[in-house]
ROLO-576095 format. One record per atom (N, C-alpha, C): x, y, z; chain; residue in three letters; atom name. Coordinates in pm, 1 decimal, decimal comma, padded with zeros to 6 digits. Layout:
N
X / Y / Z / c / r / a
X / Y / Z / A / ALA / CA
...
REM end
This chain:
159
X / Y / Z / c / r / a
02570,4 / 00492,6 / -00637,7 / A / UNK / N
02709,1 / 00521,5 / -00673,4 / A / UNK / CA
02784,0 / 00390,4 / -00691,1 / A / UNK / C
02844,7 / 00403,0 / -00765,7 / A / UNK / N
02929,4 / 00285,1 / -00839,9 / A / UNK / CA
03051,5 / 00285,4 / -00781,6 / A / UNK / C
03099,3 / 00349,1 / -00721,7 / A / UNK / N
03247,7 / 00363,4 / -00677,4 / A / UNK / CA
03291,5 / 00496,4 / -00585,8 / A / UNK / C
03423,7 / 00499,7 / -00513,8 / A / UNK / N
03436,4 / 00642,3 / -00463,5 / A / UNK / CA
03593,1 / 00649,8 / -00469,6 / A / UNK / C
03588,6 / 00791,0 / -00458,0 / A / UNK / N
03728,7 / 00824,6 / -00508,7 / A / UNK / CA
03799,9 / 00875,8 / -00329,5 / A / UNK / C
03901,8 / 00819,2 / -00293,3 / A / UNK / N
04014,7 / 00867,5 / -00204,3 / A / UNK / CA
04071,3 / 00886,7 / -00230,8 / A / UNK / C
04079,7 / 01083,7 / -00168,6 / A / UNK / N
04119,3 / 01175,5 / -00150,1 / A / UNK / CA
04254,2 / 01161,2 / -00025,0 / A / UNK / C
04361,5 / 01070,3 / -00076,5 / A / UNK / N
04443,0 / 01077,1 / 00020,3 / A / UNK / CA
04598,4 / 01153,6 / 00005,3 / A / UNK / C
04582,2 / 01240,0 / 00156,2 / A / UNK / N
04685,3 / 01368,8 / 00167,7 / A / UNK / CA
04806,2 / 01323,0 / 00227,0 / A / UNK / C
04944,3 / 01345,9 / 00181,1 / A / UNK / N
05047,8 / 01342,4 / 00273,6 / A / UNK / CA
05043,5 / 01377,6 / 00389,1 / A / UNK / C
04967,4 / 01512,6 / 00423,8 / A / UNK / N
04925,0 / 01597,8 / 00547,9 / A / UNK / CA
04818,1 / 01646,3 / 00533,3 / A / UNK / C
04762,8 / 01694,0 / 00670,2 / A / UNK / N
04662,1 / 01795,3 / 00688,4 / A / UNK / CA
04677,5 / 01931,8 / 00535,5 / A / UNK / C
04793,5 / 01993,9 / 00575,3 / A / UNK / N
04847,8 / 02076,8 / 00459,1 / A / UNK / CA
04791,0 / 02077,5 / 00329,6 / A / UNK / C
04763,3 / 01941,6 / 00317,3 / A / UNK / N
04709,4 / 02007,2 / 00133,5 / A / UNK / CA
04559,2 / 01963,2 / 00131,0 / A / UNK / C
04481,5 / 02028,7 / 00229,0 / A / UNK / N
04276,0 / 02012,1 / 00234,6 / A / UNK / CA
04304,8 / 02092,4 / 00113,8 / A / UNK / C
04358,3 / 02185,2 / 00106,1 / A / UNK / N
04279,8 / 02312,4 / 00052,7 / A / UNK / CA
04337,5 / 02279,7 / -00101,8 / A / UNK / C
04469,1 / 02185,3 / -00144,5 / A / UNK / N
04456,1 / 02187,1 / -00293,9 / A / UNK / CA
04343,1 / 02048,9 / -00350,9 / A / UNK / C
04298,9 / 01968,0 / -00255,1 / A / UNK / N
04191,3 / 01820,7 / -00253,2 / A / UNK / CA
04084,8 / 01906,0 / -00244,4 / A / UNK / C
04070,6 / 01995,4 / -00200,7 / A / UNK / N
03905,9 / 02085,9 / -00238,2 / A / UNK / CA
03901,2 / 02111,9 / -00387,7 / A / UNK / C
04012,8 / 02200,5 / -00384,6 / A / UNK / N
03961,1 / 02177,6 / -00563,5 / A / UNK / CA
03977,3 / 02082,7 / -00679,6 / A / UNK / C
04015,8 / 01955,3 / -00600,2 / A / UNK / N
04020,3 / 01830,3 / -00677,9 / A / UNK / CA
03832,3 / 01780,6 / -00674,7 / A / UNK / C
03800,4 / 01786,8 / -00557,9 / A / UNK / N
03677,4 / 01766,9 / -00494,8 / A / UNK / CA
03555,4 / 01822,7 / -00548,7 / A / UNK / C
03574,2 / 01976,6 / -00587,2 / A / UNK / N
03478,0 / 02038,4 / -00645,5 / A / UNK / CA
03447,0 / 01957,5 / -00805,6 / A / UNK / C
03567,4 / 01910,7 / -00853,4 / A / UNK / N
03545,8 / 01903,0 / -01023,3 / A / UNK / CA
03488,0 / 01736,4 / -01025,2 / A / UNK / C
03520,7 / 01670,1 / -00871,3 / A / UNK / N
03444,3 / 01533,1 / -00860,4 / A / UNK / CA
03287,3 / 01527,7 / -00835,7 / A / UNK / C
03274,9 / 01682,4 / -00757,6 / A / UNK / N
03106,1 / 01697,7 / -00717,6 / A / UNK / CA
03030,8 / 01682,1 / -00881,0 / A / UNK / C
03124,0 / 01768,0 / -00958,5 / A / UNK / N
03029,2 / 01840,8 / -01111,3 / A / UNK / CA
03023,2 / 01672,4 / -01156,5 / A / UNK / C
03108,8 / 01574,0 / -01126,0 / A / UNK / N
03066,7 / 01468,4 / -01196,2 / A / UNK / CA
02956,1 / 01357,3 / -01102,4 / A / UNK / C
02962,6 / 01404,8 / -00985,0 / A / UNK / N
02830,5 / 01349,8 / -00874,9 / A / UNK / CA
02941,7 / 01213,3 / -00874,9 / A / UNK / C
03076,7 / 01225,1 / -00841,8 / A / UNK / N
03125,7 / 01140,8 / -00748,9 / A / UNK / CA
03134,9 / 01103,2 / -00622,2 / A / UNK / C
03136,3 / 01036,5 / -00525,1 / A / UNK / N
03145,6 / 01037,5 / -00411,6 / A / UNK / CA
03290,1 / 01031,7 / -00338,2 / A / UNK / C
03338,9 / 01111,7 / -00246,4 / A / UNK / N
03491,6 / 01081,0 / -00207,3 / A / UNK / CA
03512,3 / 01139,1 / -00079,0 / A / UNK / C
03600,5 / 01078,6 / -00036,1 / A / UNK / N
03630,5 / 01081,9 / 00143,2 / A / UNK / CA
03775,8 / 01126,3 / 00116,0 / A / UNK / C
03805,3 / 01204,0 / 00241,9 / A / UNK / N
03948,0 / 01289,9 / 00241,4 / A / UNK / CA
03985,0 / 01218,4 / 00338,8 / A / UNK / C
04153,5 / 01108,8 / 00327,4 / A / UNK / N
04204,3 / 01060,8 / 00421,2 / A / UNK / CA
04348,1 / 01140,8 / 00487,4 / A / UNK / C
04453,5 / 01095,0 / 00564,3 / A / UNK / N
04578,7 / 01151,9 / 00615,8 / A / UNK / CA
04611,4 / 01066,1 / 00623,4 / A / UNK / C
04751,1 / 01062,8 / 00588,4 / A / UNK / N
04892,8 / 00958,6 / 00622,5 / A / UNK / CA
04970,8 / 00963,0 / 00520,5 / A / UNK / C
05124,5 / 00984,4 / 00575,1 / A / UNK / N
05210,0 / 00986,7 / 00456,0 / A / UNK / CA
05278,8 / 00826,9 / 00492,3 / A / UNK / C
05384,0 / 00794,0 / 00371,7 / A / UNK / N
05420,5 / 00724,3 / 00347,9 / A / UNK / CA
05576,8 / 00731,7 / 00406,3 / A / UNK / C
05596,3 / 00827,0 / 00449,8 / A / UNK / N
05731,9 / 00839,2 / 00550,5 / A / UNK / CA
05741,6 / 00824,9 / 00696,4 / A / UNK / C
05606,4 / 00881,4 / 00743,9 / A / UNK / N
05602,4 / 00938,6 / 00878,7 / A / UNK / CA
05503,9 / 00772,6 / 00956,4 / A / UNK / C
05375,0 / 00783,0 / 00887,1 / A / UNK / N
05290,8 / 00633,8 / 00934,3 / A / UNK / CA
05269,8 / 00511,9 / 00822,9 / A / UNK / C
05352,6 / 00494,5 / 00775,9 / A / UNK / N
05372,8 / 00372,2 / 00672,8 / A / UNK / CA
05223,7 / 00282,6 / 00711,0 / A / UNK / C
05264,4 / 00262,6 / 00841,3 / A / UNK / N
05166,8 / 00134,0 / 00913,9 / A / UNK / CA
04976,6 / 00225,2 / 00876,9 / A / UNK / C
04998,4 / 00301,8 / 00927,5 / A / UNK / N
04834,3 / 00383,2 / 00901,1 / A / UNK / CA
04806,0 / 00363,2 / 00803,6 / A / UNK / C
04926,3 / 00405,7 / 00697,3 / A / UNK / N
04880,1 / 00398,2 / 00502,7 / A / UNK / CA
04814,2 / 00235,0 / 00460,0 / A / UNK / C
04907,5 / 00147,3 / 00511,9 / A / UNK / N
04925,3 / 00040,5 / 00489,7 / A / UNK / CA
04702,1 / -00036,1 / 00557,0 / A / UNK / C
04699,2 / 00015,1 / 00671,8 / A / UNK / N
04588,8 / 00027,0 / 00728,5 / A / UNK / CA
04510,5 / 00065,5 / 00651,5 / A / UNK / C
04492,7 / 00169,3 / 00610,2 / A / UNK / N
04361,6 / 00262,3 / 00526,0 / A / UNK / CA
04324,7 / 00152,2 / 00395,6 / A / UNK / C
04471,5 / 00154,5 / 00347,0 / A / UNK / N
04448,2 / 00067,9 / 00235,1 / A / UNK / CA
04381,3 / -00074,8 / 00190,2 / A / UNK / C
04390,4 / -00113,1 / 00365,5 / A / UNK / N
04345,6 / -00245,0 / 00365,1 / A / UNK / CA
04167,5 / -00225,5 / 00357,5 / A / UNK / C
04127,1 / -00111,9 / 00397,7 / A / UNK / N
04025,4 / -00082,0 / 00490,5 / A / UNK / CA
03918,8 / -00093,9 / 00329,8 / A / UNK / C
03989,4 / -00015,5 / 00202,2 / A / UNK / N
03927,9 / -00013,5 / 00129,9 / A / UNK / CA
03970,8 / -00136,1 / 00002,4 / A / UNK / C
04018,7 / -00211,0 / 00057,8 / A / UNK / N
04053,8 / -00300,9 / -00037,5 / A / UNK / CA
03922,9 / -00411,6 / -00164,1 / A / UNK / C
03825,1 / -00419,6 / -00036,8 / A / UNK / N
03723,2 / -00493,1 / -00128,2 / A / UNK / CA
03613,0 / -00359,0 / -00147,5 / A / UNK / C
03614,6 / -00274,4 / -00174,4 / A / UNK / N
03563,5 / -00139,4 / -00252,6 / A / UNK / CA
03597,5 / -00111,1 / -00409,9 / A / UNK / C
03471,7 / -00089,1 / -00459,2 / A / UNK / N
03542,7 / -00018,8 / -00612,0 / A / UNK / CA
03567,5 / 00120,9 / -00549,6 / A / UNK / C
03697,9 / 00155,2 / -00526,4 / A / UNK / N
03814,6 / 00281,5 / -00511,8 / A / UNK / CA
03909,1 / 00351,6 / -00623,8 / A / UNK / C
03897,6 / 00424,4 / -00642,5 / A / UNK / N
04004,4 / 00510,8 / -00721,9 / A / UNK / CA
04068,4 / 00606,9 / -00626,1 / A / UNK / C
04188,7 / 00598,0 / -00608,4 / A / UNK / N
04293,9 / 00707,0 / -00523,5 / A / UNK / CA
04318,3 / 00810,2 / -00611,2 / A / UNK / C
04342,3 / 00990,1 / -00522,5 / A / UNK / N
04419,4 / 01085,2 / -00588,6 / A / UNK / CA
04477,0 / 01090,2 / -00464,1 / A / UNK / C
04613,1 / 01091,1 / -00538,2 / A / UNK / N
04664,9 / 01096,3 / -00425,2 / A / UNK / CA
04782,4 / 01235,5 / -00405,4 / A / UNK / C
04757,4 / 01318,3 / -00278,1 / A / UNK / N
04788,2 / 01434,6 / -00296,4 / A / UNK / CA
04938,9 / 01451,6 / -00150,8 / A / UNK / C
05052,6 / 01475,7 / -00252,9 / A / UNK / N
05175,2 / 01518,0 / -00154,3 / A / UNK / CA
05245,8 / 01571,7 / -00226,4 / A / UNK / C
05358,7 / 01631,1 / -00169,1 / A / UNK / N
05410,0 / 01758,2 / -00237,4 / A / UNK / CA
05588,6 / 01704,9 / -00158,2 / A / UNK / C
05670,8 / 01799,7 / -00221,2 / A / UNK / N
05841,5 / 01787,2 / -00175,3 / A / UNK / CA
05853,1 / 01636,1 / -00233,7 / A / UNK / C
05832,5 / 01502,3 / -00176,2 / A / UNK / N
05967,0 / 01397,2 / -00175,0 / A / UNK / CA
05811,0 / 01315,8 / -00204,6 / A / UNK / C
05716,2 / 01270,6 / -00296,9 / A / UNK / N
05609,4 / 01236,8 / -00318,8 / A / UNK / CA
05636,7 / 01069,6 / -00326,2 / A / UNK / C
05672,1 / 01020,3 / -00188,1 / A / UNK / N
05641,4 / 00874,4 / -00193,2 / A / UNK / CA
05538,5 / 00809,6 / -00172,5 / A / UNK / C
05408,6 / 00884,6 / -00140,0 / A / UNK / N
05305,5 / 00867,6 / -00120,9 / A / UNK / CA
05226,6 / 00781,0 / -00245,7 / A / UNK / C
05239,6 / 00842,3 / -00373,0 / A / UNK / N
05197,3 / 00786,8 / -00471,8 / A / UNK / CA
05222,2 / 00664,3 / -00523,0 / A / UNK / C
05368,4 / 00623,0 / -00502,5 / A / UNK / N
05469,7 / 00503,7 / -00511,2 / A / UNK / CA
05384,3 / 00403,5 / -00431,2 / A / UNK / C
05410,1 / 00443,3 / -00270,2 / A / UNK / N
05368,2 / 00347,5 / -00169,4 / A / UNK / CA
05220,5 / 00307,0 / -00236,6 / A / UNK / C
05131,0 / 00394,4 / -00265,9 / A / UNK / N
05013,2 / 00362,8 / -00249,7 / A / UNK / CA
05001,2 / 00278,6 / -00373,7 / A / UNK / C
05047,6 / 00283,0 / -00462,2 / A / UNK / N
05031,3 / 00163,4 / -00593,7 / A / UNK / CA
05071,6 / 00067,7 / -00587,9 / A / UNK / C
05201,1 / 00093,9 / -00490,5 / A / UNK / N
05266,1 / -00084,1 / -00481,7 / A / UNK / CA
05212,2 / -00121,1 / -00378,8 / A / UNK / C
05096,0 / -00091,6 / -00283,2 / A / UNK / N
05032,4 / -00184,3 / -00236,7 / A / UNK / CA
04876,9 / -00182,1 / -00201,2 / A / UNK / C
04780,3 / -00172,7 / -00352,2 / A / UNK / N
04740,8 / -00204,5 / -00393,0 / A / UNK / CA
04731,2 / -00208,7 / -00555,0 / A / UNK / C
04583,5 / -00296,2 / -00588,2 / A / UNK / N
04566,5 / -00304,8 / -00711,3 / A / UNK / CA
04470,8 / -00221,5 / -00787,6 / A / UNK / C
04450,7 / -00111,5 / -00667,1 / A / UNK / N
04350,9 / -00026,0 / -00792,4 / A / UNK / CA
04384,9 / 00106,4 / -00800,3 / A / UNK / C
04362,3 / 00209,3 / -00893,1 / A / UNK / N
04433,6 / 00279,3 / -00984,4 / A / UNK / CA
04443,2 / 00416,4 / -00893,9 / A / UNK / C
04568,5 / 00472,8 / -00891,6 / A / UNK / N
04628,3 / 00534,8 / -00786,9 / A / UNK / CA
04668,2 / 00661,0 / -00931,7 / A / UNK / C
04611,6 / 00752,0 / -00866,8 / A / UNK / N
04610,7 / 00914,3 / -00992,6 / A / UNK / CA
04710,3 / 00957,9 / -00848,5 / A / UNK / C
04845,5 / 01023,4 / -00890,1 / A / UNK / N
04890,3 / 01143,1 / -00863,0 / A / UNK / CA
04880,6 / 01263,1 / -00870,3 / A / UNK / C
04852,1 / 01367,6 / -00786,7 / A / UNK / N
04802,0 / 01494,0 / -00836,7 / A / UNK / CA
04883,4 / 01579,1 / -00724,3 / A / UNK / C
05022,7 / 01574,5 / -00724,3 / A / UNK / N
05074,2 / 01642,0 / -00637,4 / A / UNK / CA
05099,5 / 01821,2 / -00682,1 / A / UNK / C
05083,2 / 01879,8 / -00548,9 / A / UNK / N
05040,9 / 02059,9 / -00568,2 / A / UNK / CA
05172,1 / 02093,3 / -00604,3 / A / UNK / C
05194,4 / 02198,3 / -00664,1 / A / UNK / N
05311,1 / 02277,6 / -00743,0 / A / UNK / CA
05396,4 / 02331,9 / -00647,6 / A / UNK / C
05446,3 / 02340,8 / -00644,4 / A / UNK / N
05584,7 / 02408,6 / -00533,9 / A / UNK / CA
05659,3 / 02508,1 / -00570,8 / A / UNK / C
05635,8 / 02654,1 / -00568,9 / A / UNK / N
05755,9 / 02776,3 / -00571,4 / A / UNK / CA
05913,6 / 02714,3 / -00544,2 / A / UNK / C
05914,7 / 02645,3 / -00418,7 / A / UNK / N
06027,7 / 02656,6 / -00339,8 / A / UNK / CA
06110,7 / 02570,2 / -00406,7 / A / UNK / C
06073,1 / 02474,2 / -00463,3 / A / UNK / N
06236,8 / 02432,3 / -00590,5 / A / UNK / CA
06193,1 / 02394,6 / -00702,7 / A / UNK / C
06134,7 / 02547,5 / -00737,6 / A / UNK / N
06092,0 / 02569,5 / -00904,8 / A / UNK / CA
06039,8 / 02439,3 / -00983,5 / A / UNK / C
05972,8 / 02369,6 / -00888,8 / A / UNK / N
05886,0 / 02218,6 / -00941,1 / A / UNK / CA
05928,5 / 02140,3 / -00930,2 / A / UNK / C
06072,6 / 02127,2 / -00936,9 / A / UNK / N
06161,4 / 02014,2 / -00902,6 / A / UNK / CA
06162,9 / 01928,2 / -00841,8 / A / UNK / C
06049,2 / 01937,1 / -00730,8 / A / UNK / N
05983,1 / 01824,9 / -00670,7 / A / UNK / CA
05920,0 / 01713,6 / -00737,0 / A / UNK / C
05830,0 / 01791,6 / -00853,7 / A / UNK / N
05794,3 / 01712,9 / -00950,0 / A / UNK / CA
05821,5 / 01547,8 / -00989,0 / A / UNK / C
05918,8 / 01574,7 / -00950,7 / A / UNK / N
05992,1 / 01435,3 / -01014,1 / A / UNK / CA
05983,2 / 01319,9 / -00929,2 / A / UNK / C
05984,7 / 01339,3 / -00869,9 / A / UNK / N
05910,1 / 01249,2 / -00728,8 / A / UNK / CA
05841,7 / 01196,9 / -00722,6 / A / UNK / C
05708,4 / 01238,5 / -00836,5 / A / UNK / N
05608,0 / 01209,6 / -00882,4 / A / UNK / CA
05612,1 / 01105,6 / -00997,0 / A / UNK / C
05668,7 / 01136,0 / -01060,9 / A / UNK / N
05739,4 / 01144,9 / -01233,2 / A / UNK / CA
05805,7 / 00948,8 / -01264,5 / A / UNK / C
05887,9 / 00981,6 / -01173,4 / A / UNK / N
06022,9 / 00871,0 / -01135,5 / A / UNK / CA
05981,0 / 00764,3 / -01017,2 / A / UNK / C
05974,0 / 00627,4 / -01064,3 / A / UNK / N
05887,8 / 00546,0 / -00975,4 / A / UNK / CA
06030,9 / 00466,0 / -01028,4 / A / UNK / C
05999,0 / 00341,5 / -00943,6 / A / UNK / N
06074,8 / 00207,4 / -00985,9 / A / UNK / CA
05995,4 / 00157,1 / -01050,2 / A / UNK / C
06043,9 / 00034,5 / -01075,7 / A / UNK / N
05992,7 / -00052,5 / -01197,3 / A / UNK / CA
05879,0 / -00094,6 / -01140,5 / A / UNK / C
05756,6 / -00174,9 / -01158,9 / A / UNK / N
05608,8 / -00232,1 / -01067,0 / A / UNK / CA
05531,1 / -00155,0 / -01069,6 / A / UNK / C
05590,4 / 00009,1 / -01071,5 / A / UNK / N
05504,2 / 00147,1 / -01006,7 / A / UNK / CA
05401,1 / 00171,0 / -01084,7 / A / UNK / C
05264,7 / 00198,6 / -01127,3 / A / UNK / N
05198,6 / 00222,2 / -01196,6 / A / UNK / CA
05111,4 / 00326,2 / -01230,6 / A / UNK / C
05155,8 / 00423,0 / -01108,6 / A / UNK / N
05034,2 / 00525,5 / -01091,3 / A / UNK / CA
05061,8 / 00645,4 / -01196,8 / A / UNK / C
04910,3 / 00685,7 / -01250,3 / A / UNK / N
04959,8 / 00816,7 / -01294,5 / A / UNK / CA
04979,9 / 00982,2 / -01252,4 / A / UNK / C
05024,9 / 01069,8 / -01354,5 / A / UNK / N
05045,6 / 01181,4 / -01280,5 / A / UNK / CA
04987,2 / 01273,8 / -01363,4 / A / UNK / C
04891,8 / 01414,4 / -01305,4 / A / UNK / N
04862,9 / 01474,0 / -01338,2 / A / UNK / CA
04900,6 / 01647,9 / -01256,7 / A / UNK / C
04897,9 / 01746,3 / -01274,7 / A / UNK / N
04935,6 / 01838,2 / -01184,5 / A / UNK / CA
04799,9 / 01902,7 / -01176,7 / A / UNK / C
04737,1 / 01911,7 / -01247,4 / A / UNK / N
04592,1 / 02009,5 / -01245,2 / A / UNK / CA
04466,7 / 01924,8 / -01151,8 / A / UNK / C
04399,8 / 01975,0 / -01063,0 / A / UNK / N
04275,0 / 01906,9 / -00977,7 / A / UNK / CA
04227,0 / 01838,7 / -01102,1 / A / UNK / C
04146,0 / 01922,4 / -01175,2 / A / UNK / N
04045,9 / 01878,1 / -01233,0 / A / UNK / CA
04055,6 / 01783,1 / -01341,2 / A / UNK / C
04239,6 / 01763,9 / -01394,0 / A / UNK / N
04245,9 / 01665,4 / -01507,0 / A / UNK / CA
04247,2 / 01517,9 / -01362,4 / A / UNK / C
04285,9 / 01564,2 / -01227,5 / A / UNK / N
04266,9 / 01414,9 / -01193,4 / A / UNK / CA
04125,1 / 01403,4 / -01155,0 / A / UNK / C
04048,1 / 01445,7 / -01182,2 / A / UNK / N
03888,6 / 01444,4 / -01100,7 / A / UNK / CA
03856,1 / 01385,9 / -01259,3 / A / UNK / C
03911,3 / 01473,9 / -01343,8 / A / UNK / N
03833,8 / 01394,5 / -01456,1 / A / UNK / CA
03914,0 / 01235,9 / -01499,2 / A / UNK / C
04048,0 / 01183,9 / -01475,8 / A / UNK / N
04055,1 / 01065,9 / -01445,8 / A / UNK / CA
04006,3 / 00978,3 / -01428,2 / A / UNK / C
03961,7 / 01024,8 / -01307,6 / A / UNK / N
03925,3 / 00939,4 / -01190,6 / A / UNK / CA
03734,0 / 00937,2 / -01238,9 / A / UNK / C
03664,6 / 00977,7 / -01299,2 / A / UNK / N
03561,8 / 00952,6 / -01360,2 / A / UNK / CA
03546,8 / 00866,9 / -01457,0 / A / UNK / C
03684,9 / 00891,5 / -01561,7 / A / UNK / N
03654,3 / 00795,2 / -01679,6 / A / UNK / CA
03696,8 / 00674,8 / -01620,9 / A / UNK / C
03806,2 / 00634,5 / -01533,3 / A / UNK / N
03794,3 / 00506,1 / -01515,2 / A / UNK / CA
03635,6 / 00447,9 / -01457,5 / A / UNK / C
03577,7 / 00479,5 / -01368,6 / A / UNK / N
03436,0 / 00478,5 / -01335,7 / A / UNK / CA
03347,5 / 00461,2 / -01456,7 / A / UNK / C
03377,5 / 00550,4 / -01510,1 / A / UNK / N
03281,0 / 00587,8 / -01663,4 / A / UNK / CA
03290,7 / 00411,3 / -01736,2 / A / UNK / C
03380,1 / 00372,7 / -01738,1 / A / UNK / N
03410,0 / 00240,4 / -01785,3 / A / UNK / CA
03263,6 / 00155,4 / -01721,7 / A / UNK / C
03232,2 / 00153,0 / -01633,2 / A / UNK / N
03142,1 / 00093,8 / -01634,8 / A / UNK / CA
03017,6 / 00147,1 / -01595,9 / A / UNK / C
03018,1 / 00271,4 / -01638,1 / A / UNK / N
02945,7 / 00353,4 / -01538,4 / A / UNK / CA
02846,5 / 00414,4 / -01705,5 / A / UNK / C
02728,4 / 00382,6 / -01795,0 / A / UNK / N
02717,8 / 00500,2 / -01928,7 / A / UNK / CA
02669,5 / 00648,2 / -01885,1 / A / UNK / C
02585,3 / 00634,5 / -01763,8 / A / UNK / N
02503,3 / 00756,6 / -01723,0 / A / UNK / CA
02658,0 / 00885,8 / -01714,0 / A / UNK / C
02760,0 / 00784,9 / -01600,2 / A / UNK / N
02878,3 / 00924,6 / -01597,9 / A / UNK / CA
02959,7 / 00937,9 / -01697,9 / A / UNK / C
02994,4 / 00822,8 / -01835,1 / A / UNK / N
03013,9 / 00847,7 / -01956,5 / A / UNK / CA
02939,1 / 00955,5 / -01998,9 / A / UNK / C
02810,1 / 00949,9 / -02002,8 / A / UNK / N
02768,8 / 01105,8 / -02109,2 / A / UNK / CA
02795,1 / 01177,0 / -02040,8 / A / UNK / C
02837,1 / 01239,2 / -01890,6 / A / UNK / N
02821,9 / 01354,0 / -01818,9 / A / UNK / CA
02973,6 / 01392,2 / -01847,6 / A / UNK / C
03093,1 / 01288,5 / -01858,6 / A / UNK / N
03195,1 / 01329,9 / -01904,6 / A / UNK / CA
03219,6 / 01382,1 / -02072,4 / A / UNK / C
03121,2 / 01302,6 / -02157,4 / A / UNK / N
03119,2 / 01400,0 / -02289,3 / A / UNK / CA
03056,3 / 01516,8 / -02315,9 / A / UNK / C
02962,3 / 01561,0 / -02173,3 / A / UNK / N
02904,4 / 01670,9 / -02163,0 / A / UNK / CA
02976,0 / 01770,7 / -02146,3 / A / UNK / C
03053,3 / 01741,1 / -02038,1 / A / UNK / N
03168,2 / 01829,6 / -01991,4 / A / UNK / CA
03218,7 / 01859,0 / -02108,2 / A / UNK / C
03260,8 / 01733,6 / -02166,7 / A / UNK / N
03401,2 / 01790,5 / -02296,6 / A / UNK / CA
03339,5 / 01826,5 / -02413,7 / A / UNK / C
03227,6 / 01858,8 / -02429,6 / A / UNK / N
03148,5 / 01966,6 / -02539,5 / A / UNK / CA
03190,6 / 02104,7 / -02475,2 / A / UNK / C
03151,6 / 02122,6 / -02381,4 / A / UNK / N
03103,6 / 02208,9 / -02299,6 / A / UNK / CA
03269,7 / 02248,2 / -02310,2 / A / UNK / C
03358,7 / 02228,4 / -02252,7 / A / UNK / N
03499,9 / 02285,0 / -02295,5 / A / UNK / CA
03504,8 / 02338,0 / -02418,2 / A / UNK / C
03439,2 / 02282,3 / -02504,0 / A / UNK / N
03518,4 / 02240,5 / -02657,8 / A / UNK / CA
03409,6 / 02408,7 / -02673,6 / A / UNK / C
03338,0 / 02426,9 / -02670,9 / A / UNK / N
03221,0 / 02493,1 / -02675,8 / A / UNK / CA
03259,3 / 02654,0 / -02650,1 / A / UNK / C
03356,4 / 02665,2 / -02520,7 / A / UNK / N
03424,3 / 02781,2 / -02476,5 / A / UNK / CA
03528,0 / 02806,0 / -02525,5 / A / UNK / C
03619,6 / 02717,3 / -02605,4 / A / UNK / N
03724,2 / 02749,7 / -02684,4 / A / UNK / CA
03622,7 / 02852,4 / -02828,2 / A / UNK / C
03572,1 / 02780,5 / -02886,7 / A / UNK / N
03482,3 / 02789,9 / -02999,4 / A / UNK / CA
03420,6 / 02933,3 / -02965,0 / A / UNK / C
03376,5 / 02984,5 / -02907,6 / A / UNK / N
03253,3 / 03053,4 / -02814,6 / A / UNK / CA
03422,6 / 03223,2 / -02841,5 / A / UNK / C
03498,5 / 03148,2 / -02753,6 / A / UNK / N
03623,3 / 03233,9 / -02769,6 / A / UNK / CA
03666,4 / 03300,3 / -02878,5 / A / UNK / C
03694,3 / 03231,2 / -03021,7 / A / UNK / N
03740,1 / 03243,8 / -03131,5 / A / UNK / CA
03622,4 / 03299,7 / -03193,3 / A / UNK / C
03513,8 / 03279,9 / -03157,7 / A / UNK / N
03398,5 / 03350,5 / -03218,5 / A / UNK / CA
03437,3 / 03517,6 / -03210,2 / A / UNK / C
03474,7 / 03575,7 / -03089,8 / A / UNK / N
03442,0 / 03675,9 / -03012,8 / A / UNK / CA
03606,2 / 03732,1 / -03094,2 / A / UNK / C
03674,2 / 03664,4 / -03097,9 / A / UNK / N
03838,5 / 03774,1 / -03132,7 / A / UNK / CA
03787,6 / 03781,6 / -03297,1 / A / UNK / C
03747,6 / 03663,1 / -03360,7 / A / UNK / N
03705,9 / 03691,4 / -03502,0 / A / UNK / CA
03620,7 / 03827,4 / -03554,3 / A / UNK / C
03517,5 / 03838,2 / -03469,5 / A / UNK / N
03440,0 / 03945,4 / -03478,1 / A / UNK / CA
03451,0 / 04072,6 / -03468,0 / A / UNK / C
03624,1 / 04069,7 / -03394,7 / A / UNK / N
03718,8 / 04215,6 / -03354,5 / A / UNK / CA
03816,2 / 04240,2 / -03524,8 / A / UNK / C
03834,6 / 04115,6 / -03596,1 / A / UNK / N
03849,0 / 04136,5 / -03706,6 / A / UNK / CA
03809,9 / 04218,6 / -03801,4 / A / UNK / C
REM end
């Protein structure tokens, strides 16, 4: 393995939306560890973890929800590529969102809302140096392209 992806949660609270970030990292035979610490509550822990993986090839998703400074913190202190993938929220009609969205200036991380567009992210940067998980990511995206196609076959034929 060429690299691993951290899986780091604001809280305990969101295992269960990093599982299905996790599953779409297995289909690409990534390797990734699920960490805890927010960026409000243990600054110092975050600040810790980060150090821990500093001389690692790492890719972060980084998963928090409501007031998402997690993503912020974690880009401005380090230098390697920090995916946002914070879970959807009923309770103020997404509006949390923005949290995500709205960085200061330096901030670099990106944002995705779906597991699997950050699992697939977090591959192609890998894929960069990686050709074996390059084809497994154009495999995949046949293989999408394939079920759209596969689809339109099937309503055409109701024609």
């Amino acid at each position: 393995m060429k690299g691993k992806v951290v899986l780091l949660m604001g809280s305990a609270k969101d295992v269960d939306f990093c599982g299905k970030i996790a599953k779409h990292l297995e289909d690409f035979g990534l390797e990734y560890e699920y960490r805890v610490a927010s960026a409000h509550k243990t600054p110092k822990k975050l600040l810790e973890i980060l150090e821990k993986y500093e001389g690692e090839k790492v890719v972060y998703i980084t998963v928090a929800g409501r007031s998402n400074a997690l993503s912020g913190f974690v880009d401005a202190n380090t230098g390697k590529p920090v995916i946002a993938c914070p879970p959807y929220s009923e309770k103020f009609a997404g509006a949390d969102i923005y949290s995500s969205l709205r960085n200061p200036s330096g901030i670099g991380s990106v944002v995705t809302l779906e597991p699997e567009g950050a699992a697939i992210a977090a591959a192609k940067i890998f894929a960069l140096e990686d050709e074996e998980l390059a084809e497994k990511i154009k495999d995949y995206q046949l293989k999408k392209k394939r079920e759209i196609e596969r689809a339109d076959e099937k309503f055409r034929k109701k024609e």
